[in-house]
Every structure is written in C-alpha cells, then in structure tokens.
N, C-alpha and C positions, 0 to 999 in steps of 0.2 A: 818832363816828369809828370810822371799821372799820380792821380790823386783818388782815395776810394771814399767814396762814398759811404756810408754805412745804410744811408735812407735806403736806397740803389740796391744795396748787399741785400737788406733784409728783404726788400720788395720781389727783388727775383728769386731769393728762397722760397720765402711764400708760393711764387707762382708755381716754381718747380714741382713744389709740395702738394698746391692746387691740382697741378695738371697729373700727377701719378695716382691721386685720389682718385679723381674723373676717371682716369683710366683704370683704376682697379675697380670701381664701381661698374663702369659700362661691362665690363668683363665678368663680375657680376650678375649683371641683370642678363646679360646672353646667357649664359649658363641656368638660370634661374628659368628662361623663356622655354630653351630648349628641354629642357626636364620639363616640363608643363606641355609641350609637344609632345613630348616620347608618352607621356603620361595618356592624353588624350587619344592620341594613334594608338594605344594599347585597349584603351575603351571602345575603340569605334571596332574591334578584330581585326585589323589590316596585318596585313601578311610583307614580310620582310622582305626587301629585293633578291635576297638567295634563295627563301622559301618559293617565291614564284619564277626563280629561273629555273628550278628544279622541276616544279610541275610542269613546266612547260618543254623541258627535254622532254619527261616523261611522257605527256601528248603527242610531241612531235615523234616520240619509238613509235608510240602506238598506232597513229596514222599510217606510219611508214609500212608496219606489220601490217597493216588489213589490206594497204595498196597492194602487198605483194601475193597476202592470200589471196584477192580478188583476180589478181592478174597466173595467178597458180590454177584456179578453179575453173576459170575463163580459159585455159590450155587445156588442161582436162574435159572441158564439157569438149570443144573443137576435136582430141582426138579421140572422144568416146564419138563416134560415127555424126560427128557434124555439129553445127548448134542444136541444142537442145528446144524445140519445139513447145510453148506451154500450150497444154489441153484445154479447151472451155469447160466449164462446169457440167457435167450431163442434166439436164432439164426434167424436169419430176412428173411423173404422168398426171395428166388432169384426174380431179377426182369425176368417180361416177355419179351420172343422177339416179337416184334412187329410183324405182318403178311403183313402189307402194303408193296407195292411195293417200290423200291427205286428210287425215284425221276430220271430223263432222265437226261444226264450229255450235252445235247446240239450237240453231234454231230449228224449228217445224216449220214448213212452208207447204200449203195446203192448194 
C-alpha cells in the first residue's frame, strides 16, 4: 500500500507551478525581444525578404532585356553591310601664325 505524502504533494505543485511560470515568462521575454527587433530593423530601413526578391526579379528582367537588345543590334549592325567601323575624330587644322609686326615695346634705342 502507498502512502501520500502531502509534503511531496505540495512540493511538486509548487514546482509544476514554478516550471509553467518560467515558461510563460521566457515566452514572454522572446516576444518582448523580437518586437524590439522588428522595432529596430524598421529604424535601420531594411527592406523585407519579398521586397528584395522582387527587385531582384525585376534586375534579373532587365538584364535579361538589354542582353537581348545588344545581341538584336549586334545582328543588325552584321547585316547592315558588315561591322560597323568607328571613325577617328577628324583633327582641327593648326591655327595660323599671324604676319603682322609685333607691336613696339616702348623703348628708343639710339
């Protein structure tokens, strides 16, 4: 036959009661942290994981779009009659030297 204690009884209410406390508290304070997180990430402007998966489709279009213009415009320059050639800059004609005289600087010389 067993026998109950009541010391025993009460002791391990207590702790049960201890140990749901602790754990509503740490449940708690996580909650409490990550709100002071979200808090702070909203001060610094940081941009949300869907916000930057989206710009980053959008770059990746847009790359995609110029690779193809380049490679569209690079076919055209080919069947407009070959590569396209660049000109050097035409060269500016020297200036001329003047033929006048140069002005008399003031003195007399005798």
């Amino acid at each position: 036959m067993q026998t109950r204690n009541p010391l025993l009884n009460d002791f391990a209410e207590l702790m049960t009661d201890a140990f749901s406390a602790a754990q509503a508290a740490g449940e708690e304070a996580q909650s409490v942290f990550r709100a002071q997180a979200d808090k702070m990430a909203a001060r610094m402007d940081f941009v949300s994981r869907e916000e930057f998966d989206v710009v980053k489709a959008v770059a990746q279009a847009a790359r995609d779009e110029a690779d193809a213009l380049k490679a569209r415009i690079e076919a055209l320059e080919k069947a407009a009659t070959g590569p396209v050639v660049k000109k050097a800059p035409a060269k500016k004609p020297a200036a001329r030297k003047s033929t006048a005289k140069k002005p008399a600087t003031g003195r007399k010389t005798d």
